[in-house]
TORLUMGU-822193 format. One record per atom (N, C-alpha, C, O): residue in three letters; x, y, z. Coordinates in steps of 0.2 Angstrom, whole numbers, padded with zeros to 4 digits, always signed. Example, Ala and Ser with C-alpha at 12.3 -4.5 7.8 and 13.67 -1.06 7.14 Angstrom:
ala+0066-0028+0039ala+0062-0022+0039ala+0066-0016+0039ala+0071-0017+0042ser+0064-0011+0035ser+0068-0005+0036ser+0064+0000+0039ser+0067+0006+0040
% end
This chain:
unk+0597+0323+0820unk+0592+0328+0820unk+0596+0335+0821unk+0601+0335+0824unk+0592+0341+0817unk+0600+0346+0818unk+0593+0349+0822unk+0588+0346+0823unk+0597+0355+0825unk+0595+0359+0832unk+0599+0367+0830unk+0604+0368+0826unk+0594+0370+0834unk+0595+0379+0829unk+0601+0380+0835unk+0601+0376+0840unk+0607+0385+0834unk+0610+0386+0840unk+0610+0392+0841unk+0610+0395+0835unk+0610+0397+0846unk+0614+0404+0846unk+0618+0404+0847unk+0620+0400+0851unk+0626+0408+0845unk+0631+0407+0844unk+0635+0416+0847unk+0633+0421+0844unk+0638+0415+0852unk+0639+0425+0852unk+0646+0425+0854unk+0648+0421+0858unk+0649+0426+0852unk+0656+0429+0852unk+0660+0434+0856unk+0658+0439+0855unk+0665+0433+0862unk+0668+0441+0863unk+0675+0439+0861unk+0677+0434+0864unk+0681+0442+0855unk+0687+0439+0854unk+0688+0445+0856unk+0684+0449+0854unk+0695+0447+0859unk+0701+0452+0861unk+0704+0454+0854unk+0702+0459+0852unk+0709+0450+0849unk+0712+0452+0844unk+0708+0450+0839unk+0704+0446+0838unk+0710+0455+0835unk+0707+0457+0827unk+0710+0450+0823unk+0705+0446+0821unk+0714+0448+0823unk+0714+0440+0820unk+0711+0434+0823unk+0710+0429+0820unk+0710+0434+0828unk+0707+0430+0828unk+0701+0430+0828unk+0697+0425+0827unk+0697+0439+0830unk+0692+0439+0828unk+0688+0439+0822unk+0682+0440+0821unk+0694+0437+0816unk+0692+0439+0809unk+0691+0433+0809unk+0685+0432+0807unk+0697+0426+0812unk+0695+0419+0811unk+0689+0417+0811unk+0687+0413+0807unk+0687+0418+0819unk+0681+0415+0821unk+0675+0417+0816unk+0671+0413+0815unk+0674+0423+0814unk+0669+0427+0811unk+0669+0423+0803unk+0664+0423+0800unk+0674+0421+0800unk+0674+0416+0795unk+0673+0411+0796unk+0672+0407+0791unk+0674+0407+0804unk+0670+0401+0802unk+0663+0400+0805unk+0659+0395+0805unk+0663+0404+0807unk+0652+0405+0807unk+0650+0407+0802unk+0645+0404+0799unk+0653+0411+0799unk+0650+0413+0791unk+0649+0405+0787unk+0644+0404+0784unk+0654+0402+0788unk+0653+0396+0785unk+0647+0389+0787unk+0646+0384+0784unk+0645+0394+0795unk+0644+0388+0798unk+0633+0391+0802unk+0629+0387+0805unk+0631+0397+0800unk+0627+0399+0801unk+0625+0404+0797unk+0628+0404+0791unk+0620+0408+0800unk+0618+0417+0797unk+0620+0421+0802unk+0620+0420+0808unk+0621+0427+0800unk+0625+0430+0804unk+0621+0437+0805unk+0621+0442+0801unk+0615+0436+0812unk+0613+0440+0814unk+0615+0447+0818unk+0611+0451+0820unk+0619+0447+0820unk+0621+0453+0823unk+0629+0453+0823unk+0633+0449+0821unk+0631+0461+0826unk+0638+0460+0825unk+0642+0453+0828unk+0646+0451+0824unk+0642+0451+0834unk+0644+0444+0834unk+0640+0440+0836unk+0640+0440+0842unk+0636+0437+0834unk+0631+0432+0834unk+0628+0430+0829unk+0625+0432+0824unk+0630+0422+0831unk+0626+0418+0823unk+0621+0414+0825unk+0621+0411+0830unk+0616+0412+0822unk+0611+0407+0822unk+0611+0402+0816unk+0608+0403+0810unk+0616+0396+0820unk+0618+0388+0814unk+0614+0385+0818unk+0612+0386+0824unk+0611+0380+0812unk+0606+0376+0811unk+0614+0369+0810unk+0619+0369+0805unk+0613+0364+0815unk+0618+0359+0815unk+0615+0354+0816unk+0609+0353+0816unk+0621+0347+0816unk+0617+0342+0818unk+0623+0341+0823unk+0627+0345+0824unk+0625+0334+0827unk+0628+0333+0832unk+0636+0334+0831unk+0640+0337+0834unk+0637+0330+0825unk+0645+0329+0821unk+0645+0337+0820unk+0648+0340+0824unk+0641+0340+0816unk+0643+0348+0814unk+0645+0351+0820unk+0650+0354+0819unk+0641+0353+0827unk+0642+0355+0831unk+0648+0353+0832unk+0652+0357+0832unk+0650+0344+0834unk+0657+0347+0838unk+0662+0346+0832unk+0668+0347+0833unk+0662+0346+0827unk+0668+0349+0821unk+0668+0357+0822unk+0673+0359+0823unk+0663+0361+0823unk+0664+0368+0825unk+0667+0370+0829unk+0669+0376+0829unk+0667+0365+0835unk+0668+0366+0844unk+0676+0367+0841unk+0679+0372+0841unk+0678+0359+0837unk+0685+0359+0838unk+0690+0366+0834unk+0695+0368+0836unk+0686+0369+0829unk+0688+0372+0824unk+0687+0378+0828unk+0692+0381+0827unk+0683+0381+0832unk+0683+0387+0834unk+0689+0386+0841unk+0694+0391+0841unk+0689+0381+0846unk+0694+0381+0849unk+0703+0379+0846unk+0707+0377+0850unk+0704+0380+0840unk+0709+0382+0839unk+0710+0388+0835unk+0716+0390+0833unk+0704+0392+0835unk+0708+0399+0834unk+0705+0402+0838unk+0701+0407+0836unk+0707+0402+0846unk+0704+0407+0848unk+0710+0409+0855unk+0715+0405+0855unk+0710+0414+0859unk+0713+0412+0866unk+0711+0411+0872unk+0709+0416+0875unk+0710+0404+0877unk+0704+0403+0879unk+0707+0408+0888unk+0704+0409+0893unk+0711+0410+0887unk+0712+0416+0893unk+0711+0421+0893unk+0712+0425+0897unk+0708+0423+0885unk+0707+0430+0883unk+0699+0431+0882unk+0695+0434+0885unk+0698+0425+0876unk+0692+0425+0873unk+0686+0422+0873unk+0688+0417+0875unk+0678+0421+0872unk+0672+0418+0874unk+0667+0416+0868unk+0663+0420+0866unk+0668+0410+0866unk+0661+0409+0864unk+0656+0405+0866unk+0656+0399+0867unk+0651+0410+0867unk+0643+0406+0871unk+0639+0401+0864unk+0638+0404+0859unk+0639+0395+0866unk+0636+0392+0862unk+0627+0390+0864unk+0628+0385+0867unk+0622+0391+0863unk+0615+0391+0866unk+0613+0387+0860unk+0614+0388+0854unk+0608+0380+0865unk+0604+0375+0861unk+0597+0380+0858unk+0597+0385+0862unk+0594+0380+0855unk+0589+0384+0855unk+0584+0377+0854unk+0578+0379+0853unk+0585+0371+0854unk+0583+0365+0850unk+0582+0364+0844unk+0586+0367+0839unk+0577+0360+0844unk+0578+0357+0836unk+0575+0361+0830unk+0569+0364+0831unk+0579+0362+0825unk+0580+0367+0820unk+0571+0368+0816unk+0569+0373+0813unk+0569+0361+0817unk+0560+0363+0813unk+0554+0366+0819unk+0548+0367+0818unk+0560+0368+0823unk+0553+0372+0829unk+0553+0379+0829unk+0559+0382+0830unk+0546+0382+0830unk+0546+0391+0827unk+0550+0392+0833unk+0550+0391+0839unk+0555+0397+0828unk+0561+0400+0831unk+0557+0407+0834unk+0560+0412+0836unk+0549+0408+0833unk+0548+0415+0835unk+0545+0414+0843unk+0543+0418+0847unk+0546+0405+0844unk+0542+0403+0851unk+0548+0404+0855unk+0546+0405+0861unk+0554+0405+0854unk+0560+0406+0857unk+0563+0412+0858unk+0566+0413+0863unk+0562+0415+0851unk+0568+0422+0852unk+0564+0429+0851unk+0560+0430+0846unk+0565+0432+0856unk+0561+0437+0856unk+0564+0444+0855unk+0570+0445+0857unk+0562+0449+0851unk+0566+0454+0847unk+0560+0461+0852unk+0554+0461+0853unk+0565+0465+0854unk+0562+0473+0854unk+0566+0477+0850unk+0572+0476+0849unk+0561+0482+0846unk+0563+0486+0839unk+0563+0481+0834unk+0560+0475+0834unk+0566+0483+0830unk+0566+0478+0823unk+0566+0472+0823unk+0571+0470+0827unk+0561+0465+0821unk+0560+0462+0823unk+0566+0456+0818unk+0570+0459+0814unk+0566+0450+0819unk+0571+0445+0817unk+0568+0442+0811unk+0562+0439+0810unk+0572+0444+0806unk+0567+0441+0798unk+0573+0435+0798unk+0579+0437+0799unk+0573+0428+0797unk+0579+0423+0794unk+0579+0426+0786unk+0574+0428+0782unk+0585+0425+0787unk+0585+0424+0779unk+0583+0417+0774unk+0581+0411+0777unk+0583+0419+0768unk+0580+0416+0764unk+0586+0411+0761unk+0589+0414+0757unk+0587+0404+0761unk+0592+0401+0761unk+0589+0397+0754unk+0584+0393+0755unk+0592+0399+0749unk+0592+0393+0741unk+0598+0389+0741unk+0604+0391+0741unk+0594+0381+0741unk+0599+0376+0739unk+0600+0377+0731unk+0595+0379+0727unk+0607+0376+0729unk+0609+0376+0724unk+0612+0367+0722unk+0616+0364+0725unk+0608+0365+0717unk+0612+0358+0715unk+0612+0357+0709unk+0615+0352+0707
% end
């Protein structure tokens, strides 16, 4: 079963902060300046765990990783926006 996550980030250094920021890109949508919301399943989740803790510094740097649960439930009962409201983007399978 995949499950939505919040994903927010604080890196100290510009490379590793570039790293991290390309593997969420690969791995969610990327709502705000450091914050992704991926949609995973349990293997995905800890292949990103492993993949984010080697490029980060863990005496420097933070990633909060937040279950939001499971990915087919309204993400609007969950996440609440003041000002501009949260549009997901529109994801086309290509095959």
């Amino acid at each position: 079963m995949r499950k939505r996550y919040l994903i927010a980030y604080d890196i100290s250094n510009d490379k590793r902060r570039n790293s991290v920021f390309k593997i969420l890109m690969g791995n969610g949508d990327h709502v705000q300046f450091s914050v992704f919301l991926c949609q995973l399943n349990d293997i995905e989740l800890l292949r990103l765990k492993h993949e984010l803790k080697q490029n980060i510094n863990n005496k420097h740097d933070q990633i909060i990783i937040l279950n939001l649960g499971p990915s087919d439930s309204d993400i609007h009962t969950k996440l609440e926006c003041i000002g501009k409201p949260y549009s997901p983007p529109v994801r086309v399978m290509v095959i």
